[in-house]
C-alpha positions as CSV (number, residue, x, y, z in Angstrom):
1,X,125.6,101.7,84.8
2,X,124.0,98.4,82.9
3,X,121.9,100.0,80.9
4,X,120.9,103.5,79.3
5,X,118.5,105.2,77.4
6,X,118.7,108.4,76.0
7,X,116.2,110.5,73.7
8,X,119.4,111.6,71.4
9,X,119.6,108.6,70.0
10,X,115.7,108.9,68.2
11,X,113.9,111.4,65.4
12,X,112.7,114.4,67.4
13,X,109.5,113.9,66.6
14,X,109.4,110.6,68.3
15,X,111.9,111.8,71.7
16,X,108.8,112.7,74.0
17,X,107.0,109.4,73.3
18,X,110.3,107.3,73.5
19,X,110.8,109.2,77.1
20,X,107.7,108.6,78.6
21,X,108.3,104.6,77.7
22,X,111.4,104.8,79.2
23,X,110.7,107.1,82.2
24,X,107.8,104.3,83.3
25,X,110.2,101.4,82.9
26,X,113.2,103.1,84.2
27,X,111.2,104.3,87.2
28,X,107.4,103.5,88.5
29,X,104.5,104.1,86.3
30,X,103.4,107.6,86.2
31,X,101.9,110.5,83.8
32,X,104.7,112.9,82.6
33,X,103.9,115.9,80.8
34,X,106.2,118.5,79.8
35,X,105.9,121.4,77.6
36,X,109.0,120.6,75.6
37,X,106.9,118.6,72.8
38,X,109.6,118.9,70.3
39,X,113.3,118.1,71.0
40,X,112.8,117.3,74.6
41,X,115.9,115.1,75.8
42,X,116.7,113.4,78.5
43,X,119.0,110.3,79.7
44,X,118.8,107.6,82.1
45,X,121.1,104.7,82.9
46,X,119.9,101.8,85.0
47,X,121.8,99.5,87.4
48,X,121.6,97.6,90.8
49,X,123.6,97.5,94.0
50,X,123.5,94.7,96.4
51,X,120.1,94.9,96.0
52,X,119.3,98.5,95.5
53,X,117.7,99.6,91.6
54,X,120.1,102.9,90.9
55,X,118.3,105.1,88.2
56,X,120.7,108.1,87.2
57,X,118.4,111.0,85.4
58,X,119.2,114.1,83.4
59,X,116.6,115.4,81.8
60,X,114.3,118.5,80.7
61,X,111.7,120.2,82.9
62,X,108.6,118.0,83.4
63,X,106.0,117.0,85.2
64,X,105.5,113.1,86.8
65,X,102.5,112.2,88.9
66,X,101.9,108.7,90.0
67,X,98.1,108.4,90.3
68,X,95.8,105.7,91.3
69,X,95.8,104.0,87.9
70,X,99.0,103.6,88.5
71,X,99.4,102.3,91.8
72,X,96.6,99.1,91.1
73,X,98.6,97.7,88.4
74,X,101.5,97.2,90.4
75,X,103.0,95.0,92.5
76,X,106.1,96.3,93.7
77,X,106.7,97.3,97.2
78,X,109.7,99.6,96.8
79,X,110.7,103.0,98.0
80,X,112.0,105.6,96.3
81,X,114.9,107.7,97.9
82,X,115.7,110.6,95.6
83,X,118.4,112.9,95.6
84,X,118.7,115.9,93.4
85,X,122.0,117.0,92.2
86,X,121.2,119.7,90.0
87,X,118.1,121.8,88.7
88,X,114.8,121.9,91.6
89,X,111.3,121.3,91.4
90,X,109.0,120.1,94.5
91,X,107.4,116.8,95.2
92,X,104.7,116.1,97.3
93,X,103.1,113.1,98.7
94,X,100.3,112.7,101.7
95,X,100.0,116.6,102.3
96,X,103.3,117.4,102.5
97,X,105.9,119.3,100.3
98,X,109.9,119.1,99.8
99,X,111.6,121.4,97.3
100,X,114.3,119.1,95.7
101,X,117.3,120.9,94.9
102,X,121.1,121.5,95.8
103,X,121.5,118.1,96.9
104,X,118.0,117.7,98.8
105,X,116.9,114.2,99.2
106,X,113.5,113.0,99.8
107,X,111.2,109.7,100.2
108,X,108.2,108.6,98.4
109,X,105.8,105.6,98.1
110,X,104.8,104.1,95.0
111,X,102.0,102.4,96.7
112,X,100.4,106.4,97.4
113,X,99.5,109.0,95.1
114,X,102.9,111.1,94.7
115,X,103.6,114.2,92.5
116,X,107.4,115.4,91.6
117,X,107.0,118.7,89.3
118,X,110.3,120.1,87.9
119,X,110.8,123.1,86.8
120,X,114.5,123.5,85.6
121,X,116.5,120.6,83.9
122,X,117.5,118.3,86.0
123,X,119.9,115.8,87.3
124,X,119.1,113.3,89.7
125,X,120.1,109.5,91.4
126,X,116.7,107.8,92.4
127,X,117.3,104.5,94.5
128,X,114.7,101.7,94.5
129,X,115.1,100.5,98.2
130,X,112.4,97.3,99.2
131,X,110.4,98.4,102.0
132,X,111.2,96.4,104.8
133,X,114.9,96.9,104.0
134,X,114.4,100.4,105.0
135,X,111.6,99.8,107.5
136,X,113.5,97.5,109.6
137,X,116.0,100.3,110.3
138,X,113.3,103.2,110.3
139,X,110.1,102.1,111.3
140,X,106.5,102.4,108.9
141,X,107.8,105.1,106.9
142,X,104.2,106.2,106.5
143,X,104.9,109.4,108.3
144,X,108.0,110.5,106.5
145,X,107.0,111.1,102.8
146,X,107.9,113.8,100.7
147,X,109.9,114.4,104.2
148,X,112.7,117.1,102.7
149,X,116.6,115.8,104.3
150,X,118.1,119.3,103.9
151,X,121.8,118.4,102.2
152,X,122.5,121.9,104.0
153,X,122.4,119.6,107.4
154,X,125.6,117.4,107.6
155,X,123.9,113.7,108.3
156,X,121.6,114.6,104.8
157,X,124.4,115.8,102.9
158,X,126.3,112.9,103.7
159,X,123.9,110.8,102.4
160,X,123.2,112.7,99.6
161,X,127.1,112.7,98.5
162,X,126.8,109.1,98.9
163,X,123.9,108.2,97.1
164,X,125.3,110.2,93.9
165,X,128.6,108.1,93.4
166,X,126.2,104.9,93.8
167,X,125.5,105.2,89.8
168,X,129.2,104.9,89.2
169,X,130.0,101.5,91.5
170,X,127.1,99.5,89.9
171,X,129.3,98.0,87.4
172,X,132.5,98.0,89.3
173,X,132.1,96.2,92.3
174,X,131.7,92.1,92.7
175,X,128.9,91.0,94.3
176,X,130.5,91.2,98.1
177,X,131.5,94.5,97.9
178,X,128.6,95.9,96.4
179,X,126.2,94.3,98.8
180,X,128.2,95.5,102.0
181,X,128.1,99.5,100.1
182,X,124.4,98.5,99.9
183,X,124.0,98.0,103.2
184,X,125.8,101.0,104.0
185,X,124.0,103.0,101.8
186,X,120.5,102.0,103.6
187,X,122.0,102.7,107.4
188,X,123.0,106.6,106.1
189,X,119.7,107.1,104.6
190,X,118.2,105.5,108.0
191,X,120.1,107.8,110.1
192,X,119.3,111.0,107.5
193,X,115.8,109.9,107.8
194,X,115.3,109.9,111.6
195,X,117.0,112.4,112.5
196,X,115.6,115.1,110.1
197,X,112.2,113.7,111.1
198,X,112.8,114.1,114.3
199,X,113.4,118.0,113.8
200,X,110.2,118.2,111.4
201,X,107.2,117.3,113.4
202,X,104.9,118.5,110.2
203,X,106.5,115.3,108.7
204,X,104.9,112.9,111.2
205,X,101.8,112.2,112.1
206,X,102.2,112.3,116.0
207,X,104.6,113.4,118.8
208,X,104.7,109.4,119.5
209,X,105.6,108.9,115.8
210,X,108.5,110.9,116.6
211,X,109.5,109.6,119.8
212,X,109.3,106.0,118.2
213,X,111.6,107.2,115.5
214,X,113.6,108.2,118.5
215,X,114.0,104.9,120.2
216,X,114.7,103.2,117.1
217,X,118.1,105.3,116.1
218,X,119.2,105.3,119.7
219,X,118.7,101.2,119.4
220,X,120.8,101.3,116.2
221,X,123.5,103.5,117.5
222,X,124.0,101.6,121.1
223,X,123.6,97.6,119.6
224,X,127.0,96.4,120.2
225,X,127.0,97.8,123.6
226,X,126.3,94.6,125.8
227,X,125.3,97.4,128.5
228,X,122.5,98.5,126.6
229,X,118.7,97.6,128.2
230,X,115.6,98.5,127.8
231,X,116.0,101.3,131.0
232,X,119.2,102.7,129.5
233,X,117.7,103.3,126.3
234,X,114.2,104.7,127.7
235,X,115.9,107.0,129.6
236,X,118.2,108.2,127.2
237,X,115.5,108.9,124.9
238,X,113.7,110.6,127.8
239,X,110.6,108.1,128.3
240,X,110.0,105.1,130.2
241,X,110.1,101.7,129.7
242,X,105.9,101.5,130.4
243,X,105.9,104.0,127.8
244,X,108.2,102.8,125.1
245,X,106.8,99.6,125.2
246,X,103.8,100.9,124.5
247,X,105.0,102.5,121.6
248,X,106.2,99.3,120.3
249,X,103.3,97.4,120.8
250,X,101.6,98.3,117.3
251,X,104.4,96.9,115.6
252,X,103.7,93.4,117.8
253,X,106.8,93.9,119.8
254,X,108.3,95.2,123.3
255,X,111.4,97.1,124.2
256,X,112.7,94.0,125.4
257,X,112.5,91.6,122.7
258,X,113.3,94.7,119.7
259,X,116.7,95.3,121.0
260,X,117.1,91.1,120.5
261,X,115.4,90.9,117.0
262,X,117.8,94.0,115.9
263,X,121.0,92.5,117.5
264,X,120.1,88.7,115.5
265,X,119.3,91.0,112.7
266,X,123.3,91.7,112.3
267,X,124.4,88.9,113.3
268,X,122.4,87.1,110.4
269,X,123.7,89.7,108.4
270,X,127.5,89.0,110.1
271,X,126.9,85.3,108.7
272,X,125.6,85.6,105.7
273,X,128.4,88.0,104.7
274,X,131.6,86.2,103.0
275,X,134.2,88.3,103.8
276,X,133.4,87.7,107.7
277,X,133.6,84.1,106.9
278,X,136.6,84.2,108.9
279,X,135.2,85.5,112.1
280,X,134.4,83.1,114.5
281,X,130.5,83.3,115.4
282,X,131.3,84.1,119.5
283,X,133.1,86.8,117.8
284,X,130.0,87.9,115.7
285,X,127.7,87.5,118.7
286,X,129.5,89.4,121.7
287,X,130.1,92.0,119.1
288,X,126.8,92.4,118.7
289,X,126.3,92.5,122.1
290,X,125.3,89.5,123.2
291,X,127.1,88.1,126.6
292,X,126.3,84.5,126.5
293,X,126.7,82.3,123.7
294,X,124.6,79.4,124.6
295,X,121.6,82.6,124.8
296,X,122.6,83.9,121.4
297,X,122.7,80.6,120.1
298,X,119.0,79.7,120.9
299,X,117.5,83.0,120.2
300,X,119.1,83.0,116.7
301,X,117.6,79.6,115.9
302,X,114.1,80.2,117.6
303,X,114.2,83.2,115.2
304,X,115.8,81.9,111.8
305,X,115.1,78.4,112.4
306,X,119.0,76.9,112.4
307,X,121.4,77.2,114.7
308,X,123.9,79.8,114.1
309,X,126.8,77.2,112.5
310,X,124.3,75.6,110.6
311,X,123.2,78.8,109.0
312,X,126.4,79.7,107.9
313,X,127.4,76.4,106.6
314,X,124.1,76.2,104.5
315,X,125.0,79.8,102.7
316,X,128.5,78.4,102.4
């Protein structure tokens, strides 16, 4: 990691304050209290990944909660993914509760009210994700705080296995590689996310919550497939198309013309990528799923604004 702080490096008199200066900087402004006044310790080393802030924490029992003071003098928009690796505690965010332990992970908002109350020592990865990184994979995430991904459950633990090596690749990787681990990353805590929200109906606000968290991971897992429309996916979701349109239509979009905006989505990320510099962009576009070029090649530039060579020579 780039940076650490640890409190064994000050008087013990002075670790608790140091902590809590470090804790807010390292992390999102907050209250932390903790009974361990004298001598409390704790460490945590900073870095990024394509992207991602990667805060690594071990630490003595304590308490954080991010109030409203906190929230108005702020201006960042990112989510928090944490994963606990060792020690437990609870968080809780908009009603809901998720013990964090053995591996648990769990989301919260900065922009919300948010508690996370440990009550053993603790070691934990925290990764600062920007909010439409996440949502464009997920969905408003509004529903799914303090949502508990039980690493007891294969697609969580994954993710959670994951997310803990993260600390140790911030410093190793060049800036390719660590961008494309990034973006990996994001599409396990995506596919974590939906489908344990899709088992925990307390965690959303509405059945059509769910069944929009639905379409969206049956999109993502059937994009390349140039067979996929907006019937196949309905149905295999077990709605239709009326119906799943209409579920799209908060968000200013249709069945239709989602499936499009995902499959330019990765095929802007295809180009903007140099170690595909080498594919050709036909390649990039049917396997995406797109069956005619000259289709693709308008949609992307309606969309982005250049056509698809001239967007790749620009970032070249």
């Amino acid at each position: 990691m780039a940076i650490r702080f640890s409190t064994d490096e000050v008087h013990l008199r002075d670790r608790l304050s140091y902590w809590r200066e470090v804790a807010t900087k390292g992390f999102v402004g907050h209250r932390f209290h903790t009974d361990f006044v004298a001598g409390y310790r704790g460490t945590v080393s900073l870095g990024s990944l394509g992207g991602l802030g990667i805060a690594a924490y071990e630490c003595d029992p304590g308490d954080i909660r991010r109030e409203t003071e906190h929230i108005s003098s702020s201006d960042s928009d990112d989510l928090l993914i944490c994963t606990q690796l060792a020690g437990h505690g609870i968080a809780t965010q908009d009603g809901r509760l998720a013990k964090v332990e053995n591996g648990n992970l769990c989301i919260l908002d900065p922009r919300r009210p948010f508690t996370a109350l440990m009550h053993s020592a603790t070691k934990s990865v925290v990764v600062q994700v920007p909010r439409q990184r996440l949502e464009v994979r997920v969905g408003s995430t509004s529903g799914l705080t303090a949502l508990l991904m039980d690493a007891r459950r294969p697609l969580p633990s994954l993710a959670s296995g994951f997310l803990a090596m993260l600390p140790s690749c911030t410093e190793t990787l060049d800036e390719v590689a660590a961008s494309r681990l990034a973006e990996q990353a994001l599409d396990l805590i995506a596919l974590a996310l939906t489908t344990e929200a899709e088992k925990s109906a307390v965690a959303l606000s509405s059945p059509r919550a769910c069944t929009l968290l639905r379409l969206k991971c049956e999109i993502e897992a059937r994009l390349s497939d140039p067979e996929l429309r907006p019937s196949t996916v309905a149905e295999a979701v077990g709605i239709s198309v009326r119906y799943a349109n209409a579920l799209l239509s908060a968000e200013g979009t249709s069945l239709e013309r989602y499936i499009v905006q995902r499959r330019l989505e990765r095929c802007r990320g295809a180009l903007d990528d140099p170690v595909q510099a080498g594919r050709s962009i036909s390649d990039i576009a049917f396997g995406w799923g797109f069956s005619d070029l000259s289709h693709f090649g308008r949609r992307f530039k309606s969309a982005f604004g250049s056509a698809p060579r001239d967007y790749r020579r620009q970032r070249a």
